[in-house]
N, C-alpha and C positions, 0 to 999 in steps of 0.2 A: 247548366246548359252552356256549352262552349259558344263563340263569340261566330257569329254567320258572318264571312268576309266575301269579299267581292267574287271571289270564285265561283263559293258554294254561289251564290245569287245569279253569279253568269250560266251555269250548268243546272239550273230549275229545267221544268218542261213547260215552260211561259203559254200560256194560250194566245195564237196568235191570230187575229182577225186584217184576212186581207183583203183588199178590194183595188178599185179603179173609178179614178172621175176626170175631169175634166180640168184643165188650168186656164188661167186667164184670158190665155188666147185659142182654147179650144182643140188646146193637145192633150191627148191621154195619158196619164199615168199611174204608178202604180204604188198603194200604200201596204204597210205593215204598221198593225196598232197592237198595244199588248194590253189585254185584258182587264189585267192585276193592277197596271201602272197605266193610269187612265191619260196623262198627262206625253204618252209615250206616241210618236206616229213618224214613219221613215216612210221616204219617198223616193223610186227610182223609176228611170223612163218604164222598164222592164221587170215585171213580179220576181222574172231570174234577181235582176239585178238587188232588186229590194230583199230579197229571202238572203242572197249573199252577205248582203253589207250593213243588215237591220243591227249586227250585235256590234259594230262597234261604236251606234249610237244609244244603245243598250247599253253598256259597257261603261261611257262617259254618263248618261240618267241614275244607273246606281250609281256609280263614283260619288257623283252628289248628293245623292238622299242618305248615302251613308255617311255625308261627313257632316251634314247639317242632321243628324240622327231621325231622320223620316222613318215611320214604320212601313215596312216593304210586303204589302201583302204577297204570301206567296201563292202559287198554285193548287185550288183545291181547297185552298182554307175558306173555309166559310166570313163572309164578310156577317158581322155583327146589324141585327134587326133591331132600329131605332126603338125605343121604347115608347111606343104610340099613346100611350096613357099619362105619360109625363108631359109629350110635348103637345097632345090636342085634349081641351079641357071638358 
């Protein structure tokens, strides 16, 4: 299996979950969260603006999961089913 580099990771079809809420003083704005990468959330006044500018905090979140060697779940891949019989007795 060749070596997956930041590329291939940037060029997935990420699943993107967007929305809107409120900030501290009751202005609205707008997020992008990625699915795969739970830890992953861009904020811009404007969804425009957040859909434009979501991958270059993308971009720097793999940077580091791949240097600290993180496994990067991809798109699609099925997340593994806790072994319920091991962990409740």
């Amino acid at each position: 299996m060749a070596n997956k580099d930041l590329d291939y990771y940037l060029n997935l079809n990420w699943t993107l979950i967007e929305g809107e809420d409120l900030d501290f003083d009751g202005n609205p704005y707008h997020y992008i969260e990625i699915k795969e990468i739970p830890s992953f959330v861009f904020c811009a006044k404007t969804i425009e603006k957040a859909r434009e500018n979501y991958k270059r905090q993308l971009k720097l979140t793999l940077m580091v999961m791949l240097e600290n060697g993180d496994y990067i779940v991809e798109p699609g891949e099925e997340e593994e089913e806790p072994d319920w019989e091991s962990l409740c007795p």
